[in-house]
Wavefront OBJ file of the C-alpha trace (Angstrom):
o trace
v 139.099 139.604 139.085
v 137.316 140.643 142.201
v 138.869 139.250 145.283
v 136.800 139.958 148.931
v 136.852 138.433 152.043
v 133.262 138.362 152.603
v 131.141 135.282 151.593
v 129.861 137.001 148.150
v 130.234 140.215 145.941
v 127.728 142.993 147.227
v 124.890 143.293 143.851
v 126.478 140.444 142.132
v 124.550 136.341 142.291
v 127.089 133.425 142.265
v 126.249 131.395 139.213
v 128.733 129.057 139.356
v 131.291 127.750 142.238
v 134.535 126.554 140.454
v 136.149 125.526 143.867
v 138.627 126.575 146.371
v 141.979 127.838 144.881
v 145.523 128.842 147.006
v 148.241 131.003 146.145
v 151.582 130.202 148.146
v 155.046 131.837 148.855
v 158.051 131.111 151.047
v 159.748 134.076 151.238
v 163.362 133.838 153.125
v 164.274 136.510 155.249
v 167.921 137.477 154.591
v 170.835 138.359 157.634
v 170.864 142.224 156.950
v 166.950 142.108 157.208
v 167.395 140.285 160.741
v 170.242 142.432 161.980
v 168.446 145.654 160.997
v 165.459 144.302 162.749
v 167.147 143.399 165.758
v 168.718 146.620 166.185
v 164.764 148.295 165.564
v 163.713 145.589 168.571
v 166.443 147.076 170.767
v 165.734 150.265 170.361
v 162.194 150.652 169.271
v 160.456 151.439 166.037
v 159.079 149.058 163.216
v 160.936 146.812 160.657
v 160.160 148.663 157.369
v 162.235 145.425 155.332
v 160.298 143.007 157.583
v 156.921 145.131 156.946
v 157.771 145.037 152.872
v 158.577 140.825 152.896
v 155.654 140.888 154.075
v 153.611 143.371 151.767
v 155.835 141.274 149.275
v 154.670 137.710 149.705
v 151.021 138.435 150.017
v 150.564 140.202 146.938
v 152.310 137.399 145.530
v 150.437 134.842 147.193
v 147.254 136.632 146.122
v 148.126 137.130 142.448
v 148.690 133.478 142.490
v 145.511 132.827 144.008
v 143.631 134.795 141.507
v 145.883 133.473 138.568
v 144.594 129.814 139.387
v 141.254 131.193 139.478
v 141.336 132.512 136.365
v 142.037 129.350 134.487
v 139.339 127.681 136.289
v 136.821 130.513 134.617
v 136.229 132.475 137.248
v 135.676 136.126 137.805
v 135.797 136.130 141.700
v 137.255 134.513 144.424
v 134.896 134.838 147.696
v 135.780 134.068 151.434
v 139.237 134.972 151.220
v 141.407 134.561 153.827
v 145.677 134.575 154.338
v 147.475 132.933 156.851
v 151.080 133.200 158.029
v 153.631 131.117 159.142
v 157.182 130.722 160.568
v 159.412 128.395 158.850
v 162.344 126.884 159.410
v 165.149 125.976 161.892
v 165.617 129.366 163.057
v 161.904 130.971 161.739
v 164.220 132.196 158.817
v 161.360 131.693 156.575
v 158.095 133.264 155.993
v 155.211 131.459 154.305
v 151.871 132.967 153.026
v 149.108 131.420 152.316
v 146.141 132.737 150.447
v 142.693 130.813 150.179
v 139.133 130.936 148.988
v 136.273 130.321 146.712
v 136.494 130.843 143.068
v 133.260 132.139 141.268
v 131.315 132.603 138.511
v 129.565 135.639 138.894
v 126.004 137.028 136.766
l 1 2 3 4 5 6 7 8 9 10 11 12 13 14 15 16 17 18 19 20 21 22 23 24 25 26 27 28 29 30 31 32 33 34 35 36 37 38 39 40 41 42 43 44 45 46 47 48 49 50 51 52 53 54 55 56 57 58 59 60 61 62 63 64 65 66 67 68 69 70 71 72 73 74 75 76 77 78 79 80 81 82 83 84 85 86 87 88 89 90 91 92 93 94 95 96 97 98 99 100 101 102 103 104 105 106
């Protein structure tokens, strides 16, 4: 499955649009992540547990997006993009969105 951003695969002519397919995860963020982090904030330095959530649930979210391609015949998704979000009372979630076209390719 060839996944890009861009609005077609470089060499490749779109036979066939299947439609737009998502792939989605909540991910919840637990309290040793957020203590951890705060403690990075205070002092300086990056998150690496925030940094792999996050490497985490876009693969996911991606996999899924290219899974639901898949059954739809397809052997790209085009115009990819991924969006993030905050959930929750206290932001204790993290959602990740994945989006784009799938494709029949020649």
């Amino acid at each position: 499955m060839i996944l890009t951003t861009t609005p077609s695969v470089d060499g490749r002519s779109i036979r066939e649009y299947k439609g737009i397919v998502f792939g989605e995860v909540i991910s919840g963020v637990n309290f040793l992540r957020d203590f951890a982090a705060s403690i990075r904030n205070f002092v300086g330095g990056r998150s690496g547990s925030y940094e792999d959530e996050l490497i985490k649930a876009r693969t996911q979210a991606l996999d899924e997006m290219s899974s639901r391609a898949l059954r739809l015949g397809a052997d790209a998704v085009v115009g990819i993009d991924i969006d993030y979000e905050v959930l929750g009372e206290k932001g204790g979630m993290l959602m990740v969105t994945a989006s784009g076209t799938a494709v029949k390719l020649d």
